[in-house]
N, C-alpha and C positions, 0 to 999 in steps of 0.2 A: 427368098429370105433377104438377100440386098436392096432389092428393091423397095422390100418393108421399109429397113431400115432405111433407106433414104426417105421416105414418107413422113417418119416418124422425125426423123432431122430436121426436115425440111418445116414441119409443123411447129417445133422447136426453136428455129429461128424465125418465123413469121410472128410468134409470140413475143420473140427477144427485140423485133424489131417496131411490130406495130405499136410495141410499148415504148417505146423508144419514141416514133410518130404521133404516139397521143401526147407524150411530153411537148414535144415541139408545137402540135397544134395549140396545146392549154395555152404553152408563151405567146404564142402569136396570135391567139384569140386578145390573151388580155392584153397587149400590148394596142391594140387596136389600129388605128391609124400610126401611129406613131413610126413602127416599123413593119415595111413588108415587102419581103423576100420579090424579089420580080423573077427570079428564074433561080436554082441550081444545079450543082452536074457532080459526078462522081469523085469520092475523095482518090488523089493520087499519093500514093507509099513510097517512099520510100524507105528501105528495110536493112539493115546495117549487122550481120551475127557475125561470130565466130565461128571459124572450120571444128572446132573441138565439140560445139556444144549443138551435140546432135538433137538431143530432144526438142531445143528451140527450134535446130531448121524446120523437122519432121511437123511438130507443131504448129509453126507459121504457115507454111505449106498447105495444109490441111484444111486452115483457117479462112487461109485466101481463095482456095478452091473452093471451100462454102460460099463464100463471100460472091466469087465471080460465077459460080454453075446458079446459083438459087438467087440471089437475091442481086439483079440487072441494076445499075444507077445507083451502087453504094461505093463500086471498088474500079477505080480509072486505070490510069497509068499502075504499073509498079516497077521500081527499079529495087533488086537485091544485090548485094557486096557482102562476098566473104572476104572474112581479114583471119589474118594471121595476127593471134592477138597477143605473141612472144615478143611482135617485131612491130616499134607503131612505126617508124620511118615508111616502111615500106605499104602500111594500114592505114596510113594518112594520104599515103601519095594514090590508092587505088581509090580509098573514098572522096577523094576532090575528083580524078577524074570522069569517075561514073556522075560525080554531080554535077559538073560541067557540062556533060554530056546531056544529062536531064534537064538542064535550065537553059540550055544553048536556043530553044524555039521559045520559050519565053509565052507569054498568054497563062492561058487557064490547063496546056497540060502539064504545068510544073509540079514539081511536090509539093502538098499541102503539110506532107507529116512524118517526123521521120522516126521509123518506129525500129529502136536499139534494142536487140536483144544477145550485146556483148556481155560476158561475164565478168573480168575482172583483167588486172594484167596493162600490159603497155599500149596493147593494139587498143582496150577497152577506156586507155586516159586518151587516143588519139581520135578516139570517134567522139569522146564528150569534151575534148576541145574544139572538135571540127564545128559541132551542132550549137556549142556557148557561141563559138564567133559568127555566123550563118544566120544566126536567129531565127533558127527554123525551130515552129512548136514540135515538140518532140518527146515520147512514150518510153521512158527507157527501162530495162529489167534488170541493168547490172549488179553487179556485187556489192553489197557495203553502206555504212550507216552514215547521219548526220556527219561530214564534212570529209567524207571516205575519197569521194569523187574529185578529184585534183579543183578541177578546171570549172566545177559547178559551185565551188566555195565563196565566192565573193559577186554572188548573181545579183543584178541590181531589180529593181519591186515589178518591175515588167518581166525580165523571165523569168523570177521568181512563178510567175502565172502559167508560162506557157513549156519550161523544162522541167518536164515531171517523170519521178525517179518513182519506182515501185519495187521494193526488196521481194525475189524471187522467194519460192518456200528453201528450196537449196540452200541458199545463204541465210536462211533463217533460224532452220535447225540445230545451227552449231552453238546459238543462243543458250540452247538447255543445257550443251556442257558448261555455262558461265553459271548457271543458276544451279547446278547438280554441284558444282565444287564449292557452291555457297553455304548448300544449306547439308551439304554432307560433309563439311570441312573439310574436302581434300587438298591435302598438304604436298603431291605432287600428281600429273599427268603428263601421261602420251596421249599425244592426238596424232590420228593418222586418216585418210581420208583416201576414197579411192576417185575416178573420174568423174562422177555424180557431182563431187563439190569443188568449191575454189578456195583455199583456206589464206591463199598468200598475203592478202590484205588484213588478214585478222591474227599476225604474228603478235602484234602489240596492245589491240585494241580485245581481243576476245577475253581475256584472264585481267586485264586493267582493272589496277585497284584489287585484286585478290588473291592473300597468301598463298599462293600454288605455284611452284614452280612447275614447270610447263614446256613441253616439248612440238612440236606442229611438224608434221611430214608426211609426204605424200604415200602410200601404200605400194609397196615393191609388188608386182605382177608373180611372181614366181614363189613358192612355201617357201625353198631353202634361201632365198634372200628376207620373206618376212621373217624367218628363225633369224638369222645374223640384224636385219630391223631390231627386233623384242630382246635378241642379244644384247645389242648399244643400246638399247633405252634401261635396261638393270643394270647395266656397267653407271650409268648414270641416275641411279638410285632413284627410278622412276618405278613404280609398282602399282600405279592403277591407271588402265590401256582404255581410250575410247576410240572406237572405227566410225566414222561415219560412208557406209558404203550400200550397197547390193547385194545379195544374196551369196552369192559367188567370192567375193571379198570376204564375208563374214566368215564362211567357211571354212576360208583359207585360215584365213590368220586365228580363229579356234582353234581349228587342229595344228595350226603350228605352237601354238601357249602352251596346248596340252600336250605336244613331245618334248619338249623345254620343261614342260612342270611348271609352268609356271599357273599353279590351281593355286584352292585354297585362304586361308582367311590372310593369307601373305601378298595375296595380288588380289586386284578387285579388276571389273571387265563390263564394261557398258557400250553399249550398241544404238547404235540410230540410224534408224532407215528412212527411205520415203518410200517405199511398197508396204500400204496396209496390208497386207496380204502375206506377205514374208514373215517366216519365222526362221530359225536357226535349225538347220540341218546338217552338223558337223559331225564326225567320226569320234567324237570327245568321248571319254568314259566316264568321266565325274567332273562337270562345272556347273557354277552359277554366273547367267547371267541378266546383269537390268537390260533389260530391252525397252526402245522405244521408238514407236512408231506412229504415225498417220493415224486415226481413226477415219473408218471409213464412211464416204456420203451415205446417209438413208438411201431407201428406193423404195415408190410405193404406188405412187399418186401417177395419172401420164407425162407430169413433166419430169417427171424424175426419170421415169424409162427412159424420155427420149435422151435427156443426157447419160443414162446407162448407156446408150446405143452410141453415142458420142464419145464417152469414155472407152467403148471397146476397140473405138478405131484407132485411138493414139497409142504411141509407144508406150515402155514403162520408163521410169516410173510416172505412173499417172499421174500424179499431185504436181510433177511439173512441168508435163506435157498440159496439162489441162489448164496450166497455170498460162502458159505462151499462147495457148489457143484461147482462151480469154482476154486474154489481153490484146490479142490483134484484132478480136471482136468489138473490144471496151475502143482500142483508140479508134477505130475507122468509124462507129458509130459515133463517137463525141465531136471526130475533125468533120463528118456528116453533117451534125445536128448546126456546129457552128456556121455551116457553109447557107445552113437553111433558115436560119437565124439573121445572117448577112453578119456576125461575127468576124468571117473570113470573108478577106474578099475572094471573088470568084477570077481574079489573074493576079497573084499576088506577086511581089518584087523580091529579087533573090540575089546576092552577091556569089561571086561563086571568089574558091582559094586563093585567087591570081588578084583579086583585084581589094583584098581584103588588107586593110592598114592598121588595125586594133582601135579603127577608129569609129568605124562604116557600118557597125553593127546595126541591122533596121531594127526600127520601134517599134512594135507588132501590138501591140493595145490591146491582145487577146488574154481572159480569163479561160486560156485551156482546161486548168485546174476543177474549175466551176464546173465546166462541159462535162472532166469524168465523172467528177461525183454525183453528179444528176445521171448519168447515164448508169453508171454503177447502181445506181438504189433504186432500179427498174430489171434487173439482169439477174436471173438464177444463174449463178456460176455453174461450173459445169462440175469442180470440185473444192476449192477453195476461193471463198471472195476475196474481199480486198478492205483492210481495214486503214482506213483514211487519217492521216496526223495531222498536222498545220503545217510541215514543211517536208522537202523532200530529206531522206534518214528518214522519218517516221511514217509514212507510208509503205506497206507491206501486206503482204499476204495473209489470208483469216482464216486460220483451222489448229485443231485441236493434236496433239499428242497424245499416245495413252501412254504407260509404264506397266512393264509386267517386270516379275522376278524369275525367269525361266531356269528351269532346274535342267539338265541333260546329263542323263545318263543310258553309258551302251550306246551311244549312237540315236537315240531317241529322248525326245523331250518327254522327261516324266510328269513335270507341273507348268503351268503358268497363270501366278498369281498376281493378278490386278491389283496393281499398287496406288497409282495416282495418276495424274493427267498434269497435262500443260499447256496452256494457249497460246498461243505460239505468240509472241511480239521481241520488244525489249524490254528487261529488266522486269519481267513478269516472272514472277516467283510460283517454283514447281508446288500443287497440289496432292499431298501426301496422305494416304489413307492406307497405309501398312507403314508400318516400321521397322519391320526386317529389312526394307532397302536399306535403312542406315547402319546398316550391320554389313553392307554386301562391300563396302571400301575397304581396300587394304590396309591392315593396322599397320602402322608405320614400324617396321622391322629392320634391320639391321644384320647384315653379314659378317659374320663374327671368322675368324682363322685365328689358328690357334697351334701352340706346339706343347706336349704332355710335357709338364713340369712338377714333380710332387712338392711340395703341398697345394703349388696355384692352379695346377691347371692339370686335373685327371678324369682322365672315362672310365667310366662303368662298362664292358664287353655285357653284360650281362642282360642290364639296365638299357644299353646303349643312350648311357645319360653323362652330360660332362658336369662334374662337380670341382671342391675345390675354392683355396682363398680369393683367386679371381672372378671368379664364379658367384660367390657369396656378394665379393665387388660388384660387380652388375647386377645382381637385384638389389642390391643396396641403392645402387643410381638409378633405378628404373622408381624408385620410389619417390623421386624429383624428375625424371625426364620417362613419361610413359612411352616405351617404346615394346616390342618383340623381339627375340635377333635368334638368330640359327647358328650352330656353331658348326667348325667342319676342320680338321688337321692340314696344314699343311702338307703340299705332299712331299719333298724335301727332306721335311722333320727340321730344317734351317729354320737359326732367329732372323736371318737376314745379314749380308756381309758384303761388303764393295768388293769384287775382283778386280784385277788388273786393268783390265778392260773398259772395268767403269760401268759394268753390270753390276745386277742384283740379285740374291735369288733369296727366298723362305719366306719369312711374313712381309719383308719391305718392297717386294717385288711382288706381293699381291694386292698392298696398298696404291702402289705406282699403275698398275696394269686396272686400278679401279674394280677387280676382281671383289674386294674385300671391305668392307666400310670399316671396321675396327679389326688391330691384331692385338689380341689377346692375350699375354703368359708373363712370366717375370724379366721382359723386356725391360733393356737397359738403352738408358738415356746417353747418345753418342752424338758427337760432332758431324758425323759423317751421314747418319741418320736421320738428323734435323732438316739436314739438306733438301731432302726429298721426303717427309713426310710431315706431321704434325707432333708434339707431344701432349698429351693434357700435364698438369701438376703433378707432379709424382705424390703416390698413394703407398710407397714403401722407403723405410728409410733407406740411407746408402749401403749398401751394399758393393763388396770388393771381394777377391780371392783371394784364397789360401790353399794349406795344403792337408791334404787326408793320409793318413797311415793306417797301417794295422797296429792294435791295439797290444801294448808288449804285453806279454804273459809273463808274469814275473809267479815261478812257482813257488807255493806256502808249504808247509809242514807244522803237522803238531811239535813232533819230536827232531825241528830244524837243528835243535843244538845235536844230535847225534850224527846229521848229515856234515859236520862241520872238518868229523878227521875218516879215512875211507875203512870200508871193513875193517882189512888186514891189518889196517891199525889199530883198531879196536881188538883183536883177536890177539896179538900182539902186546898190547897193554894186557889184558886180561890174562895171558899166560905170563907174563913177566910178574904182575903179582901174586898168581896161585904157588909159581917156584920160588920168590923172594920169601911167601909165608911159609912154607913147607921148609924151605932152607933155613930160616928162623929158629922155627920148632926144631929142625936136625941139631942146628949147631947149642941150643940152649939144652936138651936133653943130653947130647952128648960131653958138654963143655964140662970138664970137673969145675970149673969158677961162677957155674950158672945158680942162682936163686934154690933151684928144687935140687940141685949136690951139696949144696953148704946151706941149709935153711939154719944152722943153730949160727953160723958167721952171721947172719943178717937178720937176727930176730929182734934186735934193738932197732933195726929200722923201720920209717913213719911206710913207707910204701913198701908192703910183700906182695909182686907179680909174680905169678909162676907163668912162663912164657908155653902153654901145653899148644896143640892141634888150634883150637879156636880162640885161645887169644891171640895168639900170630897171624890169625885171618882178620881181627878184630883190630890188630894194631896197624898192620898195613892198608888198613880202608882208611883208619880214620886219621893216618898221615896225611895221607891227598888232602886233607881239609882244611879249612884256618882254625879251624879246632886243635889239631895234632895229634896225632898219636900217645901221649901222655909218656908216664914212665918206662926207659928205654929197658933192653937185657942188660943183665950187670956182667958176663961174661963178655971178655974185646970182641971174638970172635960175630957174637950176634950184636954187637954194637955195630962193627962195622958195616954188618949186611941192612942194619938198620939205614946208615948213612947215607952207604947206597942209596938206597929205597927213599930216602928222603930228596936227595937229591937228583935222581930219575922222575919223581913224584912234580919236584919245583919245575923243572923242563919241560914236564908234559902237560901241566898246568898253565903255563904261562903260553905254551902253544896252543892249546885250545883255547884261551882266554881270548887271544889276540884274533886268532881267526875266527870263532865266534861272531865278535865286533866286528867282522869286515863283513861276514856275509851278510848279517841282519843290516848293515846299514849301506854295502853300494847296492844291492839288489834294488834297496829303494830309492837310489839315487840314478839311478843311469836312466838317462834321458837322451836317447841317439842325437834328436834331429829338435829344436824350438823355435825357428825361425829361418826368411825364406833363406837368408845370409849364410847361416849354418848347413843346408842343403846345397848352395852352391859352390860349399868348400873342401866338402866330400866326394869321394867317389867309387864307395860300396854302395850307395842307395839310386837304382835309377830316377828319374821323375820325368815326369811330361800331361801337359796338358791333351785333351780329346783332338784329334787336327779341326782346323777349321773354326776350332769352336772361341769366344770369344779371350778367352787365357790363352791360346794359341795366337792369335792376331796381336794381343797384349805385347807377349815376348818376341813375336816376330817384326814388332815394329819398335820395340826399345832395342831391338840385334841392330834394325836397318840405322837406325839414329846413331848407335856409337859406330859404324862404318862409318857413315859421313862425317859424324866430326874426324873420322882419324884417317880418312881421307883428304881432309880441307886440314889437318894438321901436317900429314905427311906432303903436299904439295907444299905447304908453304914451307915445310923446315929443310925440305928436299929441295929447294928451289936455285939451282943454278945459278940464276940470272941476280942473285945478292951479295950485296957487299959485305965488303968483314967486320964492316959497322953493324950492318943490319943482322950478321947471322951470330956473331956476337951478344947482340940485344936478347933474341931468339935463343942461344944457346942456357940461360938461366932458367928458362921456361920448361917445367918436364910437362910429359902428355900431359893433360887436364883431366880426361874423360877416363873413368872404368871401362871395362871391357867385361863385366859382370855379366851381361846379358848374352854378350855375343857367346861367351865358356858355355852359358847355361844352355842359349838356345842350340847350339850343337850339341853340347849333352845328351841334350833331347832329341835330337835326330839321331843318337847312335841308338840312346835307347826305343826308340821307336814310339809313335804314337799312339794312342788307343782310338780304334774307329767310331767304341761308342762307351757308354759309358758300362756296361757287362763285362767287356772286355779290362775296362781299367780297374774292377771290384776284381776279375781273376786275377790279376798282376798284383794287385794288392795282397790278397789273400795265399799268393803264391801256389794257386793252382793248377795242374794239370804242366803242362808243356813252362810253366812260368814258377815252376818250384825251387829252381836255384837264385833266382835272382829277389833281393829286396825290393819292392817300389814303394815309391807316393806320386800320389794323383795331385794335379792343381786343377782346380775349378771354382766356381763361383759358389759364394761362401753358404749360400741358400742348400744350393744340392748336398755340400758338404754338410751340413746341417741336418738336413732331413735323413742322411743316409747314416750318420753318425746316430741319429733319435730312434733309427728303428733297427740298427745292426751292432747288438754291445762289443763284438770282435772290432769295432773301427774307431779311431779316435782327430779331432779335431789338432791339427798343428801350429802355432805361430798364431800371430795377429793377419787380421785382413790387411790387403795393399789390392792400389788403383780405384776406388771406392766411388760407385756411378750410384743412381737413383733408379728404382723401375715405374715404369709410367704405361699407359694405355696411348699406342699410336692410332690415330688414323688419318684419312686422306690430307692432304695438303691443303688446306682453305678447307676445311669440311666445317661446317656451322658447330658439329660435334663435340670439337675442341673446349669450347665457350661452356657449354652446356654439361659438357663432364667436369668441365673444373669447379663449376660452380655446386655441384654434387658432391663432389671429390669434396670440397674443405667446406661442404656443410657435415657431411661424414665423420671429418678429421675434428670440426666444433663441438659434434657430439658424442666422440671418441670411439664412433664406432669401429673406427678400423684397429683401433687400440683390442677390441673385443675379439675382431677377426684374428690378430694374430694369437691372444692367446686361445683362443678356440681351435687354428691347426697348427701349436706349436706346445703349447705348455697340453691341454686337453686333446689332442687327436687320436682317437683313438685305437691305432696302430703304433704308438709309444712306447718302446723298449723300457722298462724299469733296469736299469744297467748298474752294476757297483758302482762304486766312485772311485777314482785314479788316485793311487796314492800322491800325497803333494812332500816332496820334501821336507816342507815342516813336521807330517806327522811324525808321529812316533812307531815306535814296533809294535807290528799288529799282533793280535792273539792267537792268529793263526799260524803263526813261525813262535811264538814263548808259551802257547798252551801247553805244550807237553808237560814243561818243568811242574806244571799246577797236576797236572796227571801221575807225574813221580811223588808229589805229597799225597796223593789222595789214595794212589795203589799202595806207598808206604803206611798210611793209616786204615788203611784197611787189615793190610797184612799183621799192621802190630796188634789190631784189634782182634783179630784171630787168634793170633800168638796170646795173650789175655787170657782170653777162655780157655784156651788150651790151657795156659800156666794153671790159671784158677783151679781147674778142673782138676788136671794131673794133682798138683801136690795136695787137695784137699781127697781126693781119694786115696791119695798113699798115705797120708795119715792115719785118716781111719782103720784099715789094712793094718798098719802098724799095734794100734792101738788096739784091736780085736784079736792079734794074734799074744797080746803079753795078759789080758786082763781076764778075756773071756775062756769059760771051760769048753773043752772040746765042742760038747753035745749042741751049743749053741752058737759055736762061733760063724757055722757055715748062714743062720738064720741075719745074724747082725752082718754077715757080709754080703747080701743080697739086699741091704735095704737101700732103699729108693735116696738120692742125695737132693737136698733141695735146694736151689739156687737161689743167694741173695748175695747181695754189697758188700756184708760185713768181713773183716778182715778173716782168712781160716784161722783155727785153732790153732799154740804152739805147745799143747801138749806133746807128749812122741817126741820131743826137739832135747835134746840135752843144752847143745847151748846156742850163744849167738854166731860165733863161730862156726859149726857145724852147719847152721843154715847156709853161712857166706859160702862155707865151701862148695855146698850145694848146685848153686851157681855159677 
């Protein structure tokens, strides 16, 4: 079977070459006399790689053994030099003296050609200085475009001919990630790249000229180093990852995105290989990725076998393995053709390191240039040709890309759909025939952290959705900056607060740690903040602290006026007038000087009361009144009990009157606590801010400030070392500073602080273990707001004080900043946010409907003076009974009367049975003798 295949090889380059020798005969046919070859002899190589780049050694190697086993009188001398191509000092000093070595005999076995297949790097600028000054024609494969090559930048029109640069496929491929972020708009990139490629000279040039911020690194060997890789590149708001690698590379760093999570339409993932052959074989459960690769040579015909047979011997990746094995073919055949041409002379002249001045360079008159490309356009590649520019940068390698969108799920690729191709050069633009790939880019999304604040910033458990005025904020901005963002709590539940130390912790410590692109919640705009983060505009007015109470309960009554004197005083009045009436009637019955013992003494007078049972209950009620009781007993005796009773009546009257007036009107005046000033001058009502929380850092640092001044007060008024002038001066001066804060904030440590805020609604509410003591809460006036709108037991205190703005933080320098603001007061021009508040403030629909707080000004409500309207209306009721009753009674005893004097027996029982009919009109005063006789009635 080896031996086939060497047949088939061997046939293969007899082909590559005799075509090669019929070119040369054609020229030297037509040249005719003019010029002709008198003898030539084998090209001598010399051959210049790097230790790194195995595929070229393997390659060349392979090449040269074709070269020298099969085909005798093409391939002379060879001299090879690895370098270390980290270190050109020392890649300089080994390739001068291998040269030296080689040109020391001098004649025709010197090198003709010196064929570089360094990649890139230092040792790769000290081989293409060595060969610019040397002026030896020379083949090179290294890294890099038009004016990439240091020391080949300013070549003058003669080596412009014979230093010729051929971009490898390797360095070729990275081309399509400049044209994928073109025409897919990617707004950022990771590029990582494993051994296969050289990326270091394309730090600046690959992404040149296009919006993409861009990251370039080399691929960590180990999974838990590419997790910490793909870590730092989202820490740097990078979300769509290109590998250019191997099989084994792509794996890795798959399955490391997919235990990270970093899937989905939030990260995008693009692949490029040089093994046509390779597909993606990761442990992933659910990814999409663009893959793109090599398109592989036809095979059909014998020439194509034999380079199948050709291509089975070289390493992978084939495309540039086969690319270095070509090309040690393409130059030994061209520096051949020239040699048989007499282009070359057959002992040519060579300078070596030691004796070179920057001046000495030889003129070589050779169109080496010319030579490949004639040799080239006779040469079936073996995998990829060579597509020829005008200068070196434009010369490169000819083969095609394809694009697939591969699907992988479970560990197996479940699709791969051919999207479009690319021909590999520069600035050749990807051919797209799907358009799902433009869907396959991460939509630019944003890391949102966040701390539950109600109204701005609440989660649905249910939903597992965050809604909310902030909330509403950012799709409002997304309607001017399109972006995605994810949200996620803090884990702290911290806004962020400087410790002692000069650390950070809650949302500003996830913006510093670059964990977090934006923090999100009703973050307040601070000094200390600014420092280390960004603000946009503030999107809420200012906002300050105050303070929260429980809501007084001032309790109401229909019948408040009977609450005003206690039972037993009511029991008490009540029995003092039953015995004042009773004792009335005794002393007027018994009096011989009363009204009803002498009626003929006082029958000349205008008023006859006879003082019985129910007028003495009648006369003592309506004493109490500004009415009066009327006409007194005409007996001393009941006069005076009258007196009494009047004068008991004034007392008790003016007692209730007075106290009446106090309850109906401090009830509705007392007002414990209206300001922070009035809370710090009490000491029944505890108070204290949540610890830690931004009103806690408030009063612990107006405490620290009046220390200091009255520390820099007490030094100096304390101060020894002063004269009796100076302490004098000093003596007129009292403290300056209040001590208000320092009182309060010890206050506040006796009464202790609340851990969160549940804990300060129990202290309010005086629940549980906190039922003896009053409290009020201080906080920021928002929460108090909200808590006050949905809980009517709670009420707002005093005016705000310290009065910040809330704003949307993110990173320090984040492009963001710009971009929200310009949202923010498009927002605020078209008063959307005006909408937003009354949407979770006046409309939210968790809104307590609460009474309204009595104000001062008002008046006495109806629910403390309804009664009195209840005593008219039970009194008109009762009289309206009493009515009927009257009516009824006395017009039936009438009749009765009148049946018994008129009617004869047999009928009277008949007329006293009949039905009475009820109307308006006044009764009858038949039956009445006189008017008299009615009054007495009564």
């Amino acid at each position: 079977m080896i031996s086939g295949c060497r047949c088939v090889v061997r046939i293969y380059m007899l082909c590559v070459l005799s075509a090669t020798f019929a070119v040369h005969g054609a020229r030297d046919s037509s040249n005719g006399d003019k010029q002709k070859p008198t003898r030539s002899r084998p090209v001598n190589l010399f051959i210049i790689n790097g230790m790194k780049n195995e595929a070229g050694n393997a390659s060349v190697t392979s090449a040269l053994k074709t070269l020298g086993e099969k085909y005798s009188g093409y391939l002379g001398n060879v001299w090879s030099v690895q370098i270390n191509e980290t270190d050109s000092s020392e890649s300089l000093e080994i390739i001068c003296n291998t040269w030296s070595s080689a040109i020391r005999k001098g004649g025709s076995s010197v090198p003709d050609l010196i064929l570089d297949v360094t990649r890139a790097d230092v040792g790769a600028e000290a081989s293409s200085s060595f060969t610019a000054a040397m002026g030896v024609p020379t083949l090179s494969a290294q890294f890099g475009q038009e004016g990439d090559i240091l020391y080949w930048r300013d070549l003058d029109l003669d080596q412009q001919n014979y230093l010729i640069q051929i971009i490898p496929p390797n360095d070729l491929v990275p081309e399509a990630i400049r044209q994928l972020a073109i025409q897919m708009n990617i707004t950022n990139a990771g590029i990582l790249y494993d051994k296969h490629f050289v990326m270091t000279h394309k730090y600046k040039s690959l992404l040149l000229n296009v919006p993409t911020r861009h990251v370039i690194n080399p691929l960590q060997d180990m999974i838990d180093n590419a997790k910490d890789q793909l870590s730092k590149l989202r820490d740097l708001d990078v979300v769509n990852y290109f590998l250019l690698g191997d099989g084994d590379s792509i794996n890795m760093l798959l399955d490391a995105g997919e235990s990270l999570s970093f899937i989905g339409r939030m990260y995008g993932w693009f692949i490029l290989t040089l093994d046509e052959e390779l597909w993606p074989n990761c442990g992933c459960e659910n990814i999409t990725v663009l893959f793109m690769k090599p398109e592989a040579p036809e095979t059909g015909d014998e020439k194509n076998q034999a380079e199948s047979v050709v291509r089975a011997t070289l390493p992978k990746p084939l495309i540039t393995s086969a690319f270095y094995y070509d090309l040690t073919l393409l130059g030994v055949s061209a520096m051949k053709s020239a040699l048989d041409s007499g282009d070359w002379p057959l002992e040519p002249r060579h300078i070596d390191c030691n004796s070179y001045d920057e001046t000495n360079t030889p003129t070589r008159g050779l169109d080496f240039l010319a030579k490949l490309m004639a040799t080239s356009r006779n040469m079936t590649p073996t995998y990829a040709g060579i597509n020829w520019g005008k200068k070196n940068g434009q010369h490169h390698a000819s083969f095609n890309m394809s694009m697939y969108l591969v699907n992988i799920e479970r560990e197996k690729v479940t699709s791969k759909e051919e999207s479009g191709e690319w021909q590999a050069g520069i600035e050749v633009p990807l051919q797209v025939n799907n358009e799902k790939i433009m869907n396959n880019t991460a939509v630019t999304s944003y890391r949102v952290v966040a701390v539950q604040h109600p109204p701005f910033m609440m989660y649905n458990n249910q939903t597992g959705k965050w809604y909310g005025f902030c909330i509403d904020l950012l799709d409002a901005i997304r309607e001017t900056v399109p972006f995605e963002y994810e949200v996620r709590e803090v884990e702290d539940h911290e806004f962020g607060s400087l410790s002692e130390n000069g650390s950070w912790n809650g949302l500003m410590r996830e913006l510093i740690d670059k964990r977090a692109d934006i923090a999100l919640t009703s973050l307040w705009v601070m000094a200390e903040r600014e420092k280390v983060v960004d603000f946009t505009v503030p999107y809420y007015d200012l906002v300050g602290l105050t303070i929260m109470m429980q809501k007084t309960k001032t309790s109401t009554s229909l019948f408040k006026f009977l609450t005003v004197l206690e039972n037993e005083v009511w029991l008490c009045i009540l029995a003092a007038y039953f015995f004042t009436s009773f004792l009335m009637w005794l002393f007027d019955r018994w009096s011989p000087y009363s009204y009803q013992n002498n009626r003929d003494k006082y029958k000349d007078d205008d008023e006859k009361r006879e003082f019985n049972l129910r007028e003495c209950f009648w006369f003592c009620m309506t004493s109490l009144t500004p009415q009066g009781g009327g006409e007194a007993p005409k007996n001393l005796s009941g006069r005076l009990v009258a007196a009494t009773w009047w004068l008991f009546g004034f007392i008790i009257i003016a007692s209730y009157t007075a106290n009446l007036a106090a309850f109906l009107t401090v009830s509705r005046l007392e007002i414990p606590i209206e300001t922070l000033e009035d809370l710090s001058k009490q000491y029944k009502i505890q108070y204290a801010p949540i610890i830690n929380s931004p009103a806690y850092i408030y009063f612990q640092r107006m405490a620290d400030i009046e220390m200091r001044f009255y520390e820099i007060w007490k030094d100096m008024s304390l101060n020894d070392s002063l004269s009796d002038i100076e302490r004098a001066k000093l003596a007129v001066w009292d403290y300056p500073v209040s001590d208000k804060y320092t009182k309060m904030f010890q206050a506040m440590k006796e009464a202790g602080f609340p851990p969160d805020i549940d804990t300060a609604l129990k202290r309010i509410r005086r629940l549980d273990e906190y039922a003896n003591n009053e409290f009020a809460f201080i906080g920021d006036a928002t929460t108090v707001k909200y808590l006050t709108m949905t809980n009517c037991d709670l009420t707002q205190v005093g005016e705000e004080f310290s009065r910040k703005p809330y704003a949307i933080a993110v990173q320090q320098g984040s492009p963001l900043k710009d971009q929200f603001n310009n949202a923010i007061l498009i927002l605020l021009n078209k008063r959307r946010l005006e909408k937003l508040k009354d949407k979770w403030w006046k409309h939210n629909p968790v809104k307590q409907n609460c009474d309204l707080e009595n104000s001062q000004s008002d008046g006495i409500s109806i629910h403390n003076i309804g009664g009195v309207f209840l005593v008219i209306f039970v009194g008109i009721i009762f009289a309206c009974f009493t009515l009927a009753f009257e009516y009824w009674y006395y017009r039936h005893r009438a009749k009765v009367s009148e049946l018994h004097q008129t009617t004869p027996p047999k009928i009277k029982m008949a007329k006293a049975i009949k039905s009475i009919r009820f109307d308006l009109h006044p009764a009858p005063t038949h039956g009445f003798q006189t008017l008299s006789q009615i009054r007495s009635r009564f």
